[in-house]
N, C-alpha and C positions, 0 to 999 in steps of 0.2 A: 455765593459760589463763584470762584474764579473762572474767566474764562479758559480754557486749554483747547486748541488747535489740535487736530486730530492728522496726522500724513503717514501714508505708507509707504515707505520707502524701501527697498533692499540697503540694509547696513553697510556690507561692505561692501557694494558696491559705492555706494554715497561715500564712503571714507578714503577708496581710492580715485575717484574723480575728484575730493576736497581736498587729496596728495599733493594733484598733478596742477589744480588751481594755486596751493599755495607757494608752489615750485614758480609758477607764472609773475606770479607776485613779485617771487624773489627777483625774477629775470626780466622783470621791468622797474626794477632799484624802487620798490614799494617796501615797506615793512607789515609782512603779514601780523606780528604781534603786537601794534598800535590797536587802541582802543575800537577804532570805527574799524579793522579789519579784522579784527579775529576773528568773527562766525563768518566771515563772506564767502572761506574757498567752500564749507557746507553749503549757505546758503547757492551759490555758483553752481556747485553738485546735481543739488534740490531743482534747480530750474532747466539746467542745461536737461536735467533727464524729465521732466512736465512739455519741455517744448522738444522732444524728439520721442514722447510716448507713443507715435501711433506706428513707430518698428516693431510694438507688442499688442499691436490691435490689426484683425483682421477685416475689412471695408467689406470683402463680397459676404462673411459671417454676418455679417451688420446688417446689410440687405436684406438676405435669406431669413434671417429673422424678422422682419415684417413685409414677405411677400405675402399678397392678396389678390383673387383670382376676380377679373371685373371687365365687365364690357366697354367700360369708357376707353374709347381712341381716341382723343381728342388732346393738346397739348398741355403738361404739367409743368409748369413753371414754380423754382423757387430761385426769388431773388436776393440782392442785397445781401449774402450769405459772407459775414467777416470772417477774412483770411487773414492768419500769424501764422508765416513760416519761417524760417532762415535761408537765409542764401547758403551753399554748401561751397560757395569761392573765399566767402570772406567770415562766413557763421557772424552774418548780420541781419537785422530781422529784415524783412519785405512783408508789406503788408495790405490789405485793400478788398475788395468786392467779388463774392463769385457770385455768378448766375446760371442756373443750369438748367435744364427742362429735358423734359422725354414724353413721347409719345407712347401711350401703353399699347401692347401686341397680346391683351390677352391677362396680364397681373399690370398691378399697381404696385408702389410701397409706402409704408409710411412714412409720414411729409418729413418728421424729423431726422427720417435715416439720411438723407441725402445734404443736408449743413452734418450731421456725425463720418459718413465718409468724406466730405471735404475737409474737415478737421485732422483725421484721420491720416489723409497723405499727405497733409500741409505740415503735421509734427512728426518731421522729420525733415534732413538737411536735402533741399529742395533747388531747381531753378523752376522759373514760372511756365514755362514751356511742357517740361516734364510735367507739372502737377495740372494740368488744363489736360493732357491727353490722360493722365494716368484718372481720372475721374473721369473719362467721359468712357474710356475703357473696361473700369469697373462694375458702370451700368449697363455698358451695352450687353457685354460679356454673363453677366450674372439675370436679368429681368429679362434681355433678347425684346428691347421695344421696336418700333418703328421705325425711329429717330434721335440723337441724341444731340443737343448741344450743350456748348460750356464756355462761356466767357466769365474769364478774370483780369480785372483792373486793380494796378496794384503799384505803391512808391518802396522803392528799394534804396534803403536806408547805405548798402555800399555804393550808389548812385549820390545819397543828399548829406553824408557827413564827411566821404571822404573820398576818393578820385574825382569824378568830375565835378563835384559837390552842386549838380545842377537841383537846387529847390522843389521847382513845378512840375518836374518830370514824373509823369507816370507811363506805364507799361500795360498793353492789351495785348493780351492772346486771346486764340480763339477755336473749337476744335467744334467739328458737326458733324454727324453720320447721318445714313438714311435719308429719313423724309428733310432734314434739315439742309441736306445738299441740293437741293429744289431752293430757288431763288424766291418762290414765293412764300413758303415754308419760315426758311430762314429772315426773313425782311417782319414776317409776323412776330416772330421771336425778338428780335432787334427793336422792333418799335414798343416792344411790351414791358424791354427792361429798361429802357426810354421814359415809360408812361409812368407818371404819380398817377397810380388810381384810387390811391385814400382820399 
């Protein structure tokens, strides 16, 4: 049995974004009818709407669907969480590390929801600033913890292939509410996404 590739896609919407790609084409003296580019303005279509999915996903839904009612106050961290978004200056990718945590007030959520909302607001046309408060926002907003932080490390690709074309630059933000605007607080969190504890 052959393999076959399963995607859901809206038709014509995919037909009119592989229009306006093949129009691109033309307006960069390309020949969309060459062998290697016929399926590209689809393919283009296909991606450009995968990497701006989460304008049709709702983050505080996503919570609310595994809130859980729990005595632990103590800090939840998840780290190392990969970030793919686009820059909305140059719709280039930027890409790299979030780390988030929240102190629970009472609910918890499940571990997975929180890499699913940073996905969430990352697929869509982003800067890194916006998307560090707009997640820390989400949770405060929606669970009401104690505390929220959010650090994202991240290399922006219209940084390393074209204006300043600096290589080794990367980019920190950083956003904290609550108990995490306490210096002690916060330095516990900082040395945690710090720590190899495997």
């Amino acid at each position: 049995m052959s393999y076959k590739k399963q995607e859901l896609y809206d038709g014509d919407l995919t037909d009119k974004i592989a229009s306006d790609y093949k129009e691109i084409l033309h307006l960069i003296n390309e020949d969309p009818s060459r062998d290697g580019l016929l399926k590209t303005p689809e393919r283009a279509s296909k991606a450009i709407q995968f990497l701006t999915k989460g304008y049709n996903e709702d983050p505080v839904e996503i919570l609310k669907a595994a809130m859980f009612r729990e005595d632990y106050s103590e800090m939840v961290l998840v780290k190392d969480i990969e970030v793919y978004s686009l820059c909305e200056h140059h719709i280039l990718p930027f890409f790299g590390k979030a780390h988030v945590a929240y102190i629970p007030n009472g609910y918890i959520v499940g571990l997975s929801k929180i890499p699913r909302i940073v996905d969430t607001f990352a697929r869509r046309l982003q800067v890194q600033e916006r998307l560090t408060d707009q997640i820390l926002q989400c949770i405060n907003s929606t669970i009401k913890p104690l505390g929220v932080a959010v650090v994202i490390e991240a290399h922006h690709m219209c940084m390393m292939m074209r204006g300043v074309q600096k290589q080794n630059s990367r980019t920190t933000t950083s956003a904290f509410t609550g108990q995490f605007e306490h210096v002690q607080t916060r330095n516990e969190f900082i040395n945690l996404i710090g720590a190899n504890l495997s």
